[in-house]
N, C-alpha and C positions, 0 to 999 in steps of 0.2 A: 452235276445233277440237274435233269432237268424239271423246273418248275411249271406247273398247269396253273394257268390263270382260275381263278376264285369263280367259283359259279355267281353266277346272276340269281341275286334271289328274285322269287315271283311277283313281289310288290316292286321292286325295283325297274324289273323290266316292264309291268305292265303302268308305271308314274307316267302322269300326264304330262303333256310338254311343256317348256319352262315358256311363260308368256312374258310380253312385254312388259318392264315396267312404268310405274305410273308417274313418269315424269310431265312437265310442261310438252318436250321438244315430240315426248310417245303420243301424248293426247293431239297433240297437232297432226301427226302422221296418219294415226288411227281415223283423224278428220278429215285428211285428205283421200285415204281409201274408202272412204266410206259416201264424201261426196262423188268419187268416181263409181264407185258401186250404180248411186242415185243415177247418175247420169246414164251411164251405158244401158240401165235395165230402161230407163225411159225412151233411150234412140236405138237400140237394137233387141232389146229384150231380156228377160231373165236366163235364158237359155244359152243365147247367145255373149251375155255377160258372163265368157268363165272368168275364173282364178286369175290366171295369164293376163286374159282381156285389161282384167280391172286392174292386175299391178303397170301393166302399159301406160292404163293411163293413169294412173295414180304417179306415174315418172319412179316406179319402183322396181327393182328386179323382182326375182318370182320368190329367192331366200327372204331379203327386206322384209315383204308381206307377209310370209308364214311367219315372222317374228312375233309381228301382231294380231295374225291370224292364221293359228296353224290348221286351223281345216275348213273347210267348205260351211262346213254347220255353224262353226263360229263369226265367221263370217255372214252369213247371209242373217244369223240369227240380231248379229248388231246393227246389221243394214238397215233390217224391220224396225227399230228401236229407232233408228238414224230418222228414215223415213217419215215415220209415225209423228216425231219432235217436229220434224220440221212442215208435216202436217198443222197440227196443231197451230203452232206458231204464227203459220201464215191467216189460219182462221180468226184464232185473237187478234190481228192486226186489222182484219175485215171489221169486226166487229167495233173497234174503239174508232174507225175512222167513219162513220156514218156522219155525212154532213150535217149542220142545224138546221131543220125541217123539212128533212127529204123526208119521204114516203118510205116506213121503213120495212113492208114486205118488199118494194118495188128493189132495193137498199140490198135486202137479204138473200133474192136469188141470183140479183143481175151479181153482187161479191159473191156466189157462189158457184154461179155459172164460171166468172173468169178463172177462180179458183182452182177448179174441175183441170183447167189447161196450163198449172202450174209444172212444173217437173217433179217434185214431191207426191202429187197427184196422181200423176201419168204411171210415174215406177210403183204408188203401190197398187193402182189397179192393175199393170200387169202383175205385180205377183200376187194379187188374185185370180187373175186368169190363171198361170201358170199353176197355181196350186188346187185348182180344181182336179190335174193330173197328177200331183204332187203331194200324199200323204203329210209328211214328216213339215212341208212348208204351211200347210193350212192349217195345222196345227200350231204352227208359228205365228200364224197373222189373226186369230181367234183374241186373243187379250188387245191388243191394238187396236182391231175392226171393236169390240169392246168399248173399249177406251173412248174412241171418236165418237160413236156411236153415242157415247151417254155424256162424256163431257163434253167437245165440241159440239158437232153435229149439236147434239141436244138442247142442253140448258144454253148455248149462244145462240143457236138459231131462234128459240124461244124465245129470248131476249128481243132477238132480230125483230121479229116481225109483232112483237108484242102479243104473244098467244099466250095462253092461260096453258092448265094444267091438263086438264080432263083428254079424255079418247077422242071428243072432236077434234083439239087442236095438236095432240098430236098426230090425227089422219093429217093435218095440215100442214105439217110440218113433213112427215114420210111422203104425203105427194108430192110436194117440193120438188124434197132433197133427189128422190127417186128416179123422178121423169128429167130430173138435171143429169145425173148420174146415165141413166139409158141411152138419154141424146147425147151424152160425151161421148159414147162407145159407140155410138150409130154412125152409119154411112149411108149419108143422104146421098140418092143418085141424081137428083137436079131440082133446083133451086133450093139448095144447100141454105143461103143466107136466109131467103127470103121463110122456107117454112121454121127456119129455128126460130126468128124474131118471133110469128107466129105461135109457137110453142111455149115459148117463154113468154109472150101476154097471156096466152092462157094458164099455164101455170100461176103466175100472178094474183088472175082474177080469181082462179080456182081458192086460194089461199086467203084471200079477205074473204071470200062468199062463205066459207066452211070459220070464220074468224069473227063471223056475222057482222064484217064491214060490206058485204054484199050479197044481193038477190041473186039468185040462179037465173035468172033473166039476165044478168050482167054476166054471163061468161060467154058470149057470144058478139058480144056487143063489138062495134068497128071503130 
């Protein structure tokens, strides 16, 4: 007699995929794709960082990877988490290493300019760019842009440059961070060096003058 195999109940076939577990040697793996994630979105893009892309370089076949990341969503969704940490992270280092009597707005753009051209930096501003096109991603980078936004960015940069609380110094604080932010993504078409330094003195001056360490007659000044 022939026997039929047992239906598939509906819960069963529709159970999520069994993911990795939480061992030392997974958490390691899951770190290594995740800094290759970092990497590729920073030197070819988020686009161009597929699946494939990233278990190459991750030194991973394409099964390995779905192990610990069986979809695309899960993935990118950990990347932003990945990203966002190591955001942060490099911020607090900015912040504790201010030398004994530097100038410390001078302190807090020129650490945040160099910042701006870390790899953490670069990948999550492309996946802001990329999620301007991209629904399901800008909805992903909303709690992290968040996050920086009030914890780093914020209260460190405040700390930075020694501003207070109020709407003045938070304009001083958002002209900073902003006009840093615009010239990372700009493409100067000549004298590149020479109008950034520019831009970042003014910035600067801008920053104590709204901090009422300076006249408005001091943002022009040579």
């Amino acid at each position: 007699m022939t026997h039929k195999p047992a239906p598939v109940s509906d819960a069963a076939s529709q159970a999520p995929p069994r993911l990795a577990a939480d061992s030392a040697k997974s958490r390691r793996t899951r770190a290594r794709i995740l800094d290759a994630a970092m990497k590729l979105f920073t030197i070819i893009g988020y686009t161009n960082a597929t699946n494939p892309r990233i278990a190459e370089e991750a030194g991973l076949t394409r099964g390995a990877m779905l192990y610990h990341f069986p979809s695309r969503d899960s993935l990118v969704e950990a990347a932003v988490d990945h990203i966002q940490a190591a955001r942060a992270r490099l911020f607090e280092d900015a912040v504790t290493s201010a030398p004994h009597g530097a100038d410390r707005t001078d302190h807090a753009i020129d650490s945040y300019w160099r910042l701006l051209g870390q790899p953490p930096f670069i990948a999550f501003a492309e996946l802001e760019a990329a999620a301007r096109t991209d629904e399901a991603l800008r909805l992903l980078l909303i709690p992290a842009q968040d996050a920086f936004d009030r914890a780093q960015v914020g209260e460190h940069l405040f700390d930075l440059v020694q501003a207070g609380r109020g709407p003045r110094f938070q304009a001083s604080r958002d002209l900073a961070r902003f006009m840093l932010e615009g010239l990372a993504h700009a493409r100067l078409a000549y004298d590149a060096e020479g109008r950034t330094d520019r831009l970042l003195a003014i910035a600067k001056r801008a920053a104590r003058m709204l901090n009422r360490k300076g006249g408005g007659q001091d943002l022009w000044e040579e």
